[in-house]
Steps between C-alpha positions, in 0.01 A plus 500: 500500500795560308760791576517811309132503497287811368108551530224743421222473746136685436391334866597382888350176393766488223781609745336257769620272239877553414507528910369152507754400262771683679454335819514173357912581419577601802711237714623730797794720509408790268514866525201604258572871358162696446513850349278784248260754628290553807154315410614260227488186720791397680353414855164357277736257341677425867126422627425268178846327537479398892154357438624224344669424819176540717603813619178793454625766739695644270596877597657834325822555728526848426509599841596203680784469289493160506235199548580157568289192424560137509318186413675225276810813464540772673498820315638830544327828296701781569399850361770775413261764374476696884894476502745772545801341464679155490614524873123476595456186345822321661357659815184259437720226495461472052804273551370268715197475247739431195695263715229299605548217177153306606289790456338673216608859455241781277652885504214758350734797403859317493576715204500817746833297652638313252834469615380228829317293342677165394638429185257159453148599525200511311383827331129532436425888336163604464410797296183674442387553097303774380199290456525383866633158396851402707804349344641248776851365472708220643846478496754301698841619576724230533 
């Protein structure tokens, strides 16, 4: 997979797929941006990424906040949609998350605080079309 990337998908199988291809350029380190409407697929495309690395317990952390799995990475997927304001996420330790340079970072929501997340990250923006097809794209901020 090559970065800017840009998709129409008509089906989860065909998201399944640019997950499967998205996993494969991950190397450990990133923070993984996901953003666009409630329902369009961000956690779905979470779930279809961390399969690849044997890992099937794959969880919305809308109310946990944040979920924490590990197999050949560890991975963080953090959830901003439930929060108030940027002091609640330092007080769930968000830097410590960031900081940690072996895991695998995904933020649903990080455009609801833009200003913490780190200048190098990956952007992925879903958004719903009228015909119920989504437009995924990649980006990477250098």
């Amino acid at each position: 997979m090559e970065f800017p990337f840009k998709a129409v998908v008509e089906s989860e199988s065909e998201t399944e797929t640019i997950a499967k291809s998205f996993a494969a350029v991950l190397t450990g380190g990133e923070v993984i941006v996901l953003s666009g409407e409630l329902g369009v697929g961000k956690t779905f495309f979470v779930k279809k990424t961390l399969i690849n690395y044997g890992i099937t317990w794959v969880n919305s952390p809308s109310f946990a906040i944040v979920n924490e799995y590990k197999n050949s990475f560890k991975f963080y997927h953090i959830d901003f949609y439930r929060l108030k304001s940027i002091k609640e996420l330092f007080n769930i330790g968000f830097d410590d998350y960031l900081n940690d340079k072996d895991a695998i970072v995904f933020i649903e929501w990080g455009n609801l605080f833009p200003e913490v997340l780190p200048h190098k990250r990956i952007e992925i923006n879903f958004k719903m079309n009228s015909d119920n097809s989504r437009e995924i794209r990649i980006l990477r901020n250098a």
